[in-house]
C-alpha positions in Angstrom: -5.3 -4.2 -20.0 -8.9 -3.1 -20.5 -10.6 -4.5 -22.8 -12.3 -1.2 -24.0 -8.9 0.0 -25.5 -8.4 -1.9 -28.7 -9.1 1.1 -31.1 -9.8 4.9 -30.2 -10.9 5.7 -33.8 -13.3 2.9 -34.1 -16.0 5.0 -33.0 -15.8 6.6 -36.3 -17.7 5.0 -39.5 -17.4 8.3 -41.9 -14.9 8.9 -44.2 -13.5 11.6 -42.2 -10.2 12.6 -41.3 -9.1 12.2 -37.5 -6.5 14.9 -35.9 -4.1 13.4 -33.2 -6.4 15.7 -30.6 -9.5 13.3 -31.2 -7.5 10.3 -30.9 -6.1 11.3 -27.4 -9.6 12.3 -26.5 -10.8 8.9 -27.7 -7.8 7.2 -25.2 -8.4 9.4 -22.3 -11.9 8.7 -21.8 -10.9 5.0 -22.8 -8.6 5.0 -19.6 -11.0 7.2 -17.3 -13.7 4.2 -18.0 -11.0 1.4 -17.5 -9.7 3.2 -14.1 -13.3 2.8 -13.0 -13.5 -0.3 -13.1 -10.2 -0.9 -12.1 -11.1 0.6 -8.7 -14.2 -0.9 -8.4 -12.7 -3.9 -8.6 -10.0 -3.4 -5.9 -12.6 -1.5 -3.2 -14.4 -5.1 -3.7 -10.9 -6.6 -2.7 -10.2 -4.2 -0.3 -13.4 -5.8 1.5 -12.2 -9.1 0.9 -9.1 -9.0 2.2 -9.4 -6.6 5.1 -8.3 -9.0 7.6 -4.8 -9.2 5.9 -3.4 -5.5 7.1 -0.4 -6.3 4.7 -2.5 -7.2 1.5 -4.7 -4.4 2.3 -2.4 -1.9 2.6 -1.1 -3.0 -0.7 -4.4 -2.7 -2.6 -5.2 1.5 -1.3 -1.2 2.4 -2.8 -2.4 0.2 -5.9 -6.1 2.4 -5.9 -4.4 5.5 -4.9 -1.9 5.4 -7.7 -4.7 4.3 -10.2 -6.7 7.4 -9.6 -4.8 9.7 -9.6 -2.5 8.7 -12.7 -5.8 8.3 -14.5 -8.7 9.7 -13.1 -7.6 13.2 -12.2 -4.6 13.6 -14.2 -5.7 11.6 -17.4 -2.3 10.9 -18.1 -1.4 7.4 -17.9 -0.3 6.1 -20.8 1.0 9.1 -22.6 4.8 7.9 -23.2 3.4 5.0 -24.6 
């Protein structure tokens, strides 16, 4: 897990009251961030390993599933 989630109201030093909206604002740009990297991380792999078809193949349904779960739906961990 990404180190960035650990608490989406942290951000906030005041006093003030938070609504359930800002909070899931707060975690979606937490997991847009943490996708980011995520991918980053597996195109450098993808380089790596591009002599193994298999593993290969592997890591582009991993980055596929990773973006599009997180980057352009935002909506990875909302059962959670």
């Amino acid at each position: 897990m990404c180190p960035a989630i650990v608490s989406p109201t942290s951000y906030h030093s005041d006093n003030t009251q938070n609504t359930p909206m800002m909070k899931m604002e707060n975690i979606a740009l937490l997991q847009k961030s943490c996708a980011a990297r995520i991918i980053d991380h597996i195109d450098r792999n993808i380089i790596r390993y591009r002599e193994d078809l298999r593993m290969t193949s592997k890591l582009l349904v991993m980055k596929k599933y990773i973006h599009y779960e997180f980057v352009e739906e935002g909506t990875g961990f909302e059962g959670f």
